[in-house]
C-alpha positions as CSV (number, residue, x, y, z in Angstrom):
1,X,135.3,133.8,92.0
2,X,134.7,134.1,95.6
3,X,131.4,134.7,97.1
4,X,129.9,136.1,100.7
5,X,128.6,133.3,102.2
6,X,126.4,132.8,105.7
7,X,128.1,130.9,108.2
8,X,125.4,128.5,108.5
9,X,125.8,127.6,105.4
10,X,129.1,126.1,105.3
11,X,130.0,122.6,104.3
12,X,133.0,120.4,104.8
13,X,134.9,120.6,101.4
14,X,134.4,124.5,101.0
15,X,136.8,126.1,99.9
16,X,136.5,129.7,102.2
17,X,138.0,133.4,103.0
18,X,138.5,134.4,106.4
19,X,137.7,138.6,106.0
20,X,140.2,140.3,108.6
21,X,144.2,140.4,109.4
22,X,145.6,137.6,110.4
23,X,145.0,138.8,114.2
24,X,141.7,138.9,113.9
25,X,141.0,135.2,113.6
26,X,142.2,132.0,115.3
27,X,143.5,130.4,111.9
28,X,146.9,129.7,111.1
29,X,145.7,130.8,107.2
30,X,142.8,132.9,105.8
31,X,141.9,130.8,103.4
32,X,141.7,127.1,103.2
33,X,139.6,123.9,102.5
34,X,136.9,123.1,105.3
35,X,138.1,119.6,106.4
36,X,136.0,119.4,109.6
37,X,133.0,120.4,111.2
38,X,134.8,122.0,113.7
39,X,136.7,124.7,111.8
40,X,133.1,125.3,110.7
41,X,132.1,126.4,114.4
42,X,136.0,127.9,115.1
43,X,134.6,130.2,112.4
44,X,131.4,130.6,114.1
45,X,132.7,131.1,117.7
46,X,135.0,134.1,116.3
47,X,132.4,135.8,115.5
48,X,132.0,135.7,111.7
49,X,128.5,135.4,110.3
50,X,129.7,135.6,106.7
51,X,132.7,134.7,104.9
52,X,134.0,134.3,101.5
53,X,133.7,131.2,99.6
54,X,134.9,130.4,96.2
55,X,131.4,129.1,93.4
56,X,131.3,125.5,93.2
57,X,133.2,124.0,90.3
58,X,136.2,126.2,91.0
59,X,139.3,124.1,91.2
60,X,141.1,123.5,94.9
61,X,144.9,123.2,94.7
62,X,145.8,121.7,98.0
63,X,149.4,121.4,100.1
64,X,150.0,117.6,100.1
65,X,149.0,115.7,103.5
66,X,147.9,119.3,105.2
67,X,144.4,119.6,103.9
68,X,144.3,123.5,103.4
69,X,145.0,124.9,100.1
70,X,147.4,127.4,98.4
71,X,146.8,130.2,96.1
72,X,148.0,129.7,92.7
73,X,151.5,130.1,92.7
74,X,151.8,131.4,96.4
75,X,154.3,130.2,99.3
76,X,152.6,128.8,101.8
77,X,151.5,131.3,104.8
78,X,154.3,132.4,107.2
79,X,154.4,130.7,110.7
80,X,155.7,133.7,112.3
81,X,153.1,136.9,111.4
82,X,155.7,139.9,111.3
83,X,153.3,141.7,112.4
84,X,152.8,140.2,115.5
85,X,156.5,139.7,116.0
86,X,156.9,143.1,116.0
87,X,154.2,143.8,119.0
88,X,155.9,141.2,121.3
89,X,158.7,143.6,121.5
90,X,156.8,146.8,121.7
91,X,158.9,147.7,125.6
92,X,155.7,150.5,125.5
93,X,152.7,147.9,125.2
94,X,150.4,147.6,128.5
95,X,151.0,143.8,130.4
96,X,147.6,142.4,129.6
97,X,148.0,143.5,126.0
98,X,151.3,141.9,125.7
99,X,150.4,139.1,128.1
100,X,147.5,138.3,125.5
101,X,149.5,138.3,122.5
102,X,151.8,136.4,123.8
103,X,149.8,133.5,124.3
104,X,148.2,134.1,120.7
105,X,151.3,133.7,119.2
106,X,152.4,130.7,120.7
107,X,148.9,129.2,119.9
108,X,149.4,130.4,116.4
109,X,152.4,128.8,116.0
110,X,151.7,125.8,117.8
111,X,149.0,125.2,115.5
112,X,150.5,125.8,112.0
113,X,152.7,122.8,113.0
114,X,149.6,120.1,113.9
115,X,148.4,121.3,111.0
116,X,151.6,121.4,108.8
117,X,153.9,119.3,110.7
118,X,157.2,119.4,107.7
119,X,160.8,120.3,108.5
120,X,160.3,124.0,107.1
121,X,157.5,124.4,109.5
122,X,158.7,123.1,112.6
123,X,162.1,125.2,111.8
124,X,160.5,128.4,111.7
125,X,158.2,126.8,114.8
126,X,161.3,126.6,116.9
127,X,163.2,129.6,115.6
128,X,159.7,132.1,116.7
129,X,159.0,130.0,119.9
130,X,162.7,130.7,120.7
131,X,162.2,134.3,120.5
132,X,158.7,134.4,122.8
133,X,160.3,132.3,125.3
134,X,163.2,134.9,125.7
135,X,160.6,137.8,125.7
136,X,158.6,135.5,128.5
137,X,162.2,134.9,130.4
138,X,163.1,138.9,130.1
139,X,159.7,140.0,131.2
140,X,158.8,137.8,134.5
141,X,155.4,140.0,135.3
142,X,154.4,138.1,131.8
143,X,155.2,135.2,133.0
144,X,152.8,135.2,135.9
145,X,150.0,136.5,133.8
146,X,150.2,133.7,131.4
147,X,150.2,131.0,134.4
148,X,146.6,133.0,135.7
149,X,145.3,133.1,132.2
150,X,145.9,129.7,130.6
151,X,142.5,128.6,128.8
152,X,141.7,125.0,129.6
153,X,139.6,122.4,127.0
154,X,141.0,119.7,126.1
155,X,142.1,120.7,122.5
156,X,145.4,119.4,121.7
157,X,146.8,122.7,120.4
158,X,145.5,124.3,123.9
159,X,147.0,122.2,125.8
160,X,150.3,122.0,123.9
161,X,150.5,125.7,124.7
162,X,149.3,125.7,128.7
163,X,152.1,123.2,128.8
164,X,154.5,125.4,127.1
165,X,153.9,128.2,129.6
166,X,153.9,125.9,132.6
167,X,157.1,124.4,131.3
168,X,158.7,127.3,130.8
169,X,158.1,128.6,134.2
170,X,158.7,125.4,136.0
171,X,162.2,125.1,133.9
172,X,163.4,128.4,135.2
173,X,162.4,127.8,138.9
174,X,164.5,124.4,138.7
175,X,167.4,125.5,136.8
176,X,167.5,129.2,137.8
177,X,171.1,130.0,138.5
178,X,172.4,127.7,135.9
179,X,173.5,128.6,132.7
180,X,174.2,125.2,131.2
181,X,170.8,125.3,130.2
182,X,169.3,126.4,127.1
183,X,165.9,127.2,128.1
184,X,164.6,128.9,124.9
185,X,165.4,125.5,122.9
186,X,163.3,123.7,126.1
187,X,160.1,125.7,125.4
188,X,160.4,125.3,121.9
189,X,160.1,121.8,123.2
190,X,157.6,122.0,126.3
191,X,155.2,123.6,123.5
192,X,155.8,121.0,120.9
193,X,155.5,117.6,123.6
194,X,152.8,116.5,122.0
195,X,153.4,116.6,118.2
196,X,153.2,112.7,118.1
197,X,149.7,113.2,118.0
198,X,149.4,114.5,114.5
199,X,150.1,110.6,113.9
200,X,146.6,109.5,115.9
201,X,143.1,108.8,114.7
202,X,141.1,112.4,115.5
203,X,138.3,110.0,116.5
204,X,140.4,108.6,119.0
205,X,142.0,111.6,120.2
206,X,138.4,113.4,120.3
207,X,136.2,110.1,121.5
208,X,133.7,111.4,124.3
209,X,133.4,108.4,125.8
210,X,135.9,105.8,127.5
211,X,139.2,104.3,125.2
212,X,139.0,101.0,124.8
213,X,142.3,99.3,125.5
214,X,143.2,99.4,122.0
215,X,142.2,102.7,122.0
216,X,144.6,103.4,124.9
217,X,147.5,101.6,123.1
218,X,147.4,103.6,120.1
219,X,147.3,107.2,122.5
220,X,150.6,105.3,124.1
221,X,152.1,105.5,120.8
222,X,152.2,109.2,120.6
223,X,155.7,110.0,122.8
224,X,157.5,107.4,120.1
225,X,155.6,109.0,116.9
226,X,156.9,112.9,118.3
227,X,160.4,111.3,119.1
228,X,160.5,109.9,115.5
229,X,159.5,112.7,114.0
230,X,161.7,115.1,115.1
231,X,164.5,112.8,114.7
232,X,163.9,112.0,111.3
233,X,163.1,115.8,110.1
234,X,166.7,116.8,112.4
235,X,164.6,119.0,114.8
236,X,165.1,120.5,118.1
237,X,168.5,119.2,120.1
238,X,168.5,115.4,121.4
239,X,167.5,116.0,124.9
240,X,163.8,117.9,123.4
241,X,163.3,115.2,121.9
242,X,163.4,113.7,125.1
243,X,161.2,115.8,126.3
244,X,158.9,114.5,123.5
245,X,159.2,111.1,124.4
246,X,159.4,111.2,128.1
247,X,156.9,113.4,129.1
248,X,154.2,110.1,130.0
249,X,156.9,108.7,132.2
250,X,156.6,108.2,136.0
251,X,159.0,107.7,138.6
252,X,157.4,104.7,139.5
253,X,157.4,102.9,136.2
254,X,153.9,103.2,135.4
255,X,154.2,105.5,132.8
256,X,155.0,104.8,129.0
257,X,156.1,104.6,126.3
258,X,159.3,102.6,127.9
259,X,158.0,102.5,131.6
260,X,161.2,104.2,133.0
261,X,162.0,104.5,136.5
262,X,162.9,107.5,138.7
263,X,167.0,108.4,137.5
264,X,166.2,106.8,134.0
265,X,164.1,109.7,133.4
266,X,165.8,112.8,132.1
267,X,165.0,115.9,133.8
268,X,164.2,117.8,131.4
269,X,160.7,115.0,131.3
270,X,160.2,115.4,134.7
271,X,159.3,118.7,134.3
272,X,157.4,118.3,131.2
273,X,155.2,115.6,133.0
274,X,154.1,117.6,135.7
275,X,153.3,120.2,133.9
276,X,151.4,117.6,131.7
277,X,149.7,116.5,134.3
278,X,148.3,119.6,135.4
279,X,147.1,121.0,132.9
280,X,145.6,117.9,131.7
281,X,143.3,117.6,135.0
282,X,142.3,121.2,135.2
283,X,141.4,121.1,132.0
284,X,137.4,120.1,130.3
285,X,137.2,116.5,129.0
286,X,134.8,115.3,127.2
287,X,134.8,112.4,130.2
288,X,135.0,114.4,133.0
289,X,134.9,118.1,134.1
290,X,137.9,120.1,135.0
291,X,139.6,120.2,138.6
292,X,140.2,123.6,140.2
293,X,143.8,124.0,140.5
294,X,144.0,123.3,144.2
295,X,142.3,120.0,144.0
296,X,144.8,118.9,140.9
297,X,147.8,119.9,143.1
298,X,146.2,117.9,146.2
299,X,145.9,114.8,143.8
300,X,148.9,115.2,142.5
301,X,150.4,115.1,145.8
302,X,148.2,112.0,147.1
303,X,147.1,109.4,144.6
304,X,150.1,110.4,142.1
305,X,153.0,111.0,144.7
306,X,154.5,108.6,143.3
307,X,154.8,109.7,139.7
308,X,156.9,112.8,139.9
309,X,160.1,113.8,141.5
310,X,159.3,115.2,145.0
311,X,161.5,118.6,144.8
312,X,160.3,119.6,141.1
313,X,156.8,119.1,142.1
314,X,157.4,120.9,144.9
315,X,158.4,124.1,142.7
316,X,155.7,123.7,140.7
317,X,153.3,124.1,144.0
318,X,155.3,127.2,144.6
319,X,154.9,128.3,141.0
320,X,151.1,128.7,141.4
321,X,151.2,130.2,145.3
């Protein structure tokens, strides 16, 4: 039996409602098992002051290694809200409603694969990212918009998605003209870069303070863990995966995982690393507070000149004019 419950009064283990459609809320489910402290403030910070929770002593029945639960006898929640699908291609809908729903889709989606990273999820991941990035390529005005709006913290699934709409854009600038490039399959990727991550200690990946160098060598790992998985679950084409395991390289060879140099880099992680890069520095850390975008660029172009090929970061400059 499930019961209203105040907010406050939420525990890790709960198993909890969500009251609302599916667009009303920033979960990939509306109900599931609290696993952290901060889904409890996720719930807070959308505005919810009550929810439903089931009585203590109920049973849970969880999805193995995902940590949020199924009903009885239920498939588990579609990636892809129909619902929303069907907005994206409303030709009638205003830009900054579209614009917005755009980048709640992609975060929806992003985030139903950190938290349920299998084959059948990451298929249906790629198949509805495929479809946003053509309605982002069809509809350049939305293009634009999502470059001004992009949200910057340093949550993974954020940044996966700022990536994805830097990417994207970046992408087309390089390649435009071409058509030996698929770039729907590349933003499936661009959002996806950092999936290795679902393989790394939260406590490291949310530590507030300095990584030790062990610390460090474990983040390092994360290029190689995405590459894997993609590989072994027969994901996205070879050269995304690239972009998975490339996108920490430099032209200089300081990056990793294999410390590549300049033309042993494909382009495809070029691109994805200076978009990276960005986003991570005008973003909130829990080290350091965000750059404004024209001090990022200006580092980018002094202390890191070295780490990005000169006429892609050069586009990317142009991108954000």
């Amino acid at each position: 039996m499930m019961v209203s419950t105040d907010v406050d009064e939420l525990e890790i283990g709960m198993y909890v409602e969500i009251p609302g459609s599916w667009l009303s809320h920033g979960f990939v489910r509306k109900r599931f098992v609290i696993t952290s402290e901060r889904q409890i403030e996720r719930i807070r910070q959308s505005g919810f002051t009550r929810v439903l929770r089931r009585e203590t002593g109920e049973s849970d029945r969880t999805v193995e290694g995902a940590g949020t639960p199924e009903e009885e006898g239920a498939p588990p929640a579609p990636v892809v809200d129909p619902e929303l699908f069907d907005l994206l291609h409303d030709r009638h809908l205003p830009l900054a409603r579209k614009t917005g729903l755009v980048h709640h889709f992609c975060e929806k989606i992003v985030s139903a694969v950190f938290e349920r990273p299998s084959p059948e999820t990451i298929d249906e991941a790629r198949r509805g990212l495929h479809d946003v990035v053509g309605v982002i390529l069809q509809e350049e005005e939305i293009m634009k918009c999502l470059i001004r709006i992009t949200s910057h913290d340093h949550d993974t699934c954020t940044h996966s998605v700022n990536v994805g709409f830097y990417g994207i854009a970046l992408a087309r600038a390089v390649y435009r003209g071409s058509d030996a490039h698929d770039l729907e399959e590349l933003g499936a990727a661009f959002f996806l870069h950092d999936l290795g991550k679902v393989r790394i200690d939260q406590a490291i990946l949310n530590k507030p303070g300095k990584l030790t160098e062990e610390e460090m060598e474990e983040i390092r790992r994360h290029p190689g863990h995405g590459f894997r998985l993609l590989h072994d679950m027969k994901q996205l084409s070879e050269e995304c995966r690239i972009i998975v395991l490339q996108h920490h390289e430099r032209s200089d060879g300081s990056g990793y995982p294999r410390g590549l140099r300049e033309g042993e880099i494909h382009g495809y992680g070029r691109i994805c690393s200076v978009a990276d890069v960005f986003d991570a520095l005008t973003s909130d850390r829990p080290y350091r507070k965000a750059l404004s975008p024209f001090d990022a660029l200006r580092l980018m172009r002094g202390e890191m000149n070295h780490h990005f090929q000169k006429d892609i970061f050069e586009k990317f400059v142009l991108l954000l004019a």
